[in-house]
C-alpha positions in Angstrom: 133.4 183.6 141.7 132.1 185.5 144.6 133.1 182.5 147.2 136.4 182.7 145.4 137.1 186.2 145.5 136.6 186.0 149.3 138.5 183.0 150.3 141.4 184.1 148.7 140.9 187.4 149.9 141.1 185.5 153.4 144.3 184.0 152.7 146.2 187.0 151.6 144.5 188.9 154.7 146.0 186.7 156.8 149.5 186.5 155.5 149.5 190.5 156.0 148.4 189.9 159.4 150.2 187.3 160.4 153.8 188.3 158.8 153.3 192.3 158.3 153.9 191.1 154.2 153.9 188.5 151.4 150.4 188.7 150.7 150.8 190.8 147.3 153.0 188.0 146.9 150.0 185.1 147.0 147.3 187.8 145.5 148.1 187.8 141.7 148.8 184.0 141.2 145.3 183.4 142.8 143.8 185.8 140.7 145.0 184.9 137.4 145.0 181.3 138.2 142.2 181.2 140.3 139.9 183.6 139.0 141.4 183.8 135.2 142.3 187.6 135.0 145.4 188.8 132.9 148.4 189.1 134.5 148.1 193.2 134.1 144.7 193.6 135.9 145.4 191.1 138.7 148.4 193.7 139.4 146.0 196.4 139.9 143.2 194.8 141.9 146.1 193.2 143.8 147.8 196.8 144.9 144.0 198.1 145.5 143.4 195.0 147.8 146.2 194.5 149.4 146.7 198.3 150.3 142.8 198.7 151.5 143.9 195.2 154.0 146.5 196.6 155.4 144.7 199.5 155.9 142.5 197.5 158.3 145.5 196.3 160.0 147.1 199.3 160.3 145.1 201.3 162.1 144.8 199.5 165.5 148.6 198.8 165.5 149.2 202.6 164.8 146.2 203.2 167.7 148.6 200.8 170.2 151.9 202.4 169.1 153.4 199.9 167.5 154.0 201.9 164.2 157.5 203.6 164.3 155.6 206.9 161.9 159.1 208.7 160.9 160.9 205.4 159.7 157.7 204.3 157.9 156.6 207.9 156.7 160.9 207.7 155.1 159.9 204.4 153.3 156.6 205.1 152.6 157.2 208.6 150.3 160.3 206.6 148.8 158.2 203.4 147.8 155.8 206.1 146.7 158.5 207.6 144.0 159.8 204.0 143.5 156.1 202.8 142.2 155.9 204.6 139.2 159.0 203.5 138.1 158.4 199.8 138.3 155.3 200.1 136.5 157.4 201.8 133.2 159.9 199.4 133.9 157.6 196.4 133.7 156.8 197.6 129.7 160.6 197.2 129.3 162.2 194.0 131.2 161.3 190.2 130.5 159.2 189.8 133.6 160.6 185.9 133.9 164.1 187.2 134.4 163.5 190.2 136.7 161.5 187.4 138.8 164.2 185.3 139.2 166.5 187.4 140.0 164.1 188.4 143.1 163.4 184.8 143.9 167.2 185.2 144.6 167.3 187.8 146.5 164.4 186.7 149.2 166.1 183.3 149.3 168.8 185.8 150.8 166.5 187.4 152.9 165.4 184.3 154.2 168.3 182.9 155.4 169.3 185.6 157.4 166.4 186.4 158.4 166.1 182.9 160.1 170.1 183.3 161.4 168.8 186.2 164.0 165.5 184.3 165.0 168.0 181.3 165.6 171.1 183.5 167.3 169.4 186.8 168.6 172.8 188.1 169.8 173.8 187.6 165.9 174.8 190.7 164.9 173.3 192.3 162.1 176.4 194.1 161.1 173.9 197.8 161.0 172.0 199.4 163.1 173.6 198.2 167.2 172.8 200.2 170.4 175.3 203.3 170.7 176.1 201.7 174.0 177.8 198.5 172.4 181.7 198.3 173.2 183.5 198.7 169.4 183.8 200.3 166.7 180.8 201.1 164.9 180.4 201.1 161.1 176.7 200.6 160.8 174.7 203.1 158.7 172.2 203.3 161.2 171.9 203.4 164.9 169.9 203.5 168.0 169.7 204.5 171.3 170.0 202.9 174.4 166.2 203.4 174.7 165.7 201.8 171.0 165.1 205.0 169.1 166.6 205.3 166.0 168.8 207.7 164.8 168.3 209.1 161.6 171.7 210.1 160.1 171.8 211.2 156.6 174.0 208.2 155.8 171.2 206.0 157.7 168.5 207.8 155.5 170.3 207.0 152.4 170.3 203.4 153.5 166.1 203.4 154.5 165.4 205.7 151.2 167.2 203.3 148.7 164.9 200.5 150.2 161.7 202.0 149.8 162.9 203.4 146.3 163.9 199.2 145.7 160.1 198.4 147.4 158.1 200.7 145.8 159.6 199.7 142.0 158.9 195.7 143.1 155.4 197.4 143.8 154.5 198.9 140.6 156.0 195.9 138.7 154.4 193.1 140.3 151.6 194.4 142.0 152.9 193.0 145.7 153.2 195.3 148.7 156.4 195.1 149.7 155.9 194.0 152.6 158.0 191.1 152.7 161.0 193.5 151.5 160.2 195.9 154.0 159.5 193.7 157.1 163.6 192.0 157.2 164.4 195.1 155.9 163.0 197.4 159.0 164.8 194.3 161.4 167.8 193.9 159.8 168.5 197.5 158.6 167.0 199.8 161.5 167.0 197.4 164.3 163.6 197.6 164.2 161.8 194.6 166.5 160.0 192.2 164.6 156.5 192.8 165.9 156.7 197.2 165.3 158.7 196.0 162.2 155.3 194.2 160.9 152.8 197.4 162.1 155.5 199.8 160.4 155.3 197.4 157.0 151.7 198.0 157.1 151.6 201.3 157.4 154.1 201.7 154.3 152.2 199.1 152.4 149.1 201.4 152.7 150.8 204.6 150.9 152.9 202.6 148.2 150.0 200.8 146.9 148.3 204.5 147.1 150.7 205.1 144.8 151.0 201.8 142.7 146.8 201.7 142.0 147.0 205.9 140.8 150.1 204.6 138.1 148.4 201.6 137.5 145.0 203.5 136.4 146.6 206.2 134.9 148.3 203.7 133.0 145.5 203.1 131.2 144.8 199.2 132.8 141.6 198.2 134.1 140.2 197.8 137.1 137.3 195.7 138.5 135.8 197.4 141.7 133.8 194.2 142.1 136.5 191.9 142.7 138.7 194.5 144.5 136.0 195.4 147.1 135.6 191.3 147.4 139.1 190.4 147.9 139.6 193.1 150.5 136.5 191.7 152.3 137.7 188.5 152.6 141.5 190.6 154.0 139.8 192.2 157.0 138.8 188.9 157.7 142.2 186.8 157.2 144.0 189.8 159.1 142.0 190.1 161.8 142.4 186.1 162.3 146.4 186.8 161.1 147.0 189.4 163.8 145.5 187.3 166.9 147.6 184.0 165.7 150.8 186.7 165.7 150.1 188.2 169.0 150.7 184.2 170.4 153.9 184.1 168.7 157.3 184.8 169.7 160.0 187.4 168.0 162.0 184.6 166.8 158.8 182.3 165.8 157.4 184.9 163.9 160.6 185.6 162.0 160.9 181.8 161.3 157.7 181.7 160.2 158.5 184.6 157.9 161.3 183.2 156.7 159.9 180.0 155.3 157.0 181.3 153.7 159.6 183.5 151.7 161.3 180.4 150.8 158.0 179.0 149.7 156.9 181.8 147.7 160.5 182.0 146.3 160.1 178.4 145.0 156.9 179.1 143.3 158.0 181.8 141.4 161.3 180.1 140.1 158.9 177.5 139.3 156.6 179.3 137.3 158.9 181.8 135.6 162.2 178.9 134.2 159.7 175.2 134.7 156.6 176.4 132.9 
């Protein structure tokens, strides 16, 4: 069990490393198939672990300045607000048809996430450089020097994310990460490595947020298995992190992009097939 708990800490370390997300994504299957806990605990030792790895990965991509603080700290307090809500709403909807639907959607995210790592010039159709020649409809913008510029209409846009993120949170114990990383590239022009140190970051408060409504809630907890699964994170993130530093922009999203599609099977898979 110990051995367990670690190795699959590992791998779910080293998908937040490598990718900034999708290792909330990986954590509750292996814990309730792996190490035979209810669905509704492997949620909360899930959030606890996950948030406490990215913790670890955080804080020496913050320390190097590759964490964009205002757009995370915009997402973060939103995901925050969003958590609680998924976790009532979990009580409510079949969770086979809500996961479906969200297998969908990150099919979605997939492909075009893998359209701008094959075309970078592709435009996103939000967020272009003010100095771009045409009209400009986008919701967000930046500056010629790659600052963002936070509109209200653009804040609207990043706040209704983190709300969506923060619900996905609560109700199935992920991260968000692999929400918020497409959604900090395609949304705020964010580039794909700050986009992954920015997901991070956020992943850290919302699951803050996520473990306090999952407690309070009533669920259990094991600190046991938590404090072994995060073990096994620092290490899978610190080997995640050196393996993304030798990848390329468009590599990295790639690689992003089919693990999405792989995880998007699965849970088809599991939630219609079995």
């Amino acid at each position: 069990m110990l051995g367990l708990a670690i190795l699959f800490g590992t791998i779910v370390g080293f998908a937040l490393g490598l990718t900034g997300g999708g290792g909330g994504i990986f954590a509750v299957p292996l814990l309730v198939y792996g190490l035979a806990f209810s669905p509704r605990e492997a949620v909360g030792i899930s959030l606890a672990a996950v948030g406490g790895t990215a913790l670890f990965g955080a804080i020496p991509r913050l320390v190097r300045g590759e964490v964009e603080l205002r757009t995370g700290l915009l997402f973060a307090v939103a995901g925050m607000l969003g958590a609680p809500i998924g976790s009532y709403l979990s009580t409510l909807v079949p969770a086979n048809v809500l996961l479906v639907m969200f297998a969908l959607l990150m099919f979605v995210v997939a492909q075009r996430m893998w359209s701008k790592a094959g075309n970078p010039s592709l435009p996103s159709g939000v967020c272009p450089t003010e100095d771009e020649p045409g009209p400009d409809r986008s919701a967000c913008q930046r500056d010629a020097d790659g600052k963002l510029r936070l509109t209200s209409r653009c804040a609207r846009l990043l706040v209704g994310v983190g709300l969506m993120t923060g619900v996905l949170s609560g109700m199935f114990g992920v991260g968000g990460g692999f929400v918020i990383v497409p959604a900090l590239v395609i949304f705020s022009g964010m580039a794909i490595h700050q986009a992954v140190g920015t997901s991070l970051f956020v992943i850290v408060l919302v699951s803050i947020s996520g473990v306090a409504s999952h407690i309070a809630n009533g669920n259990e907890l094991s600190l046991a298995t938590t404090l072994q699964f995060m073990a096994g994170g620092f290490v899978g993130m610190w080997i995640g992190g050196i393996v993304a530093k030798r990848l390329k922009g468009p590599t990295l999203q790639k690689t992003f992009s089919i693990a999405v599609v792989l995880v998007a099977v699965f849970v088809i898979f599991k939630s219609v097939v079995l």
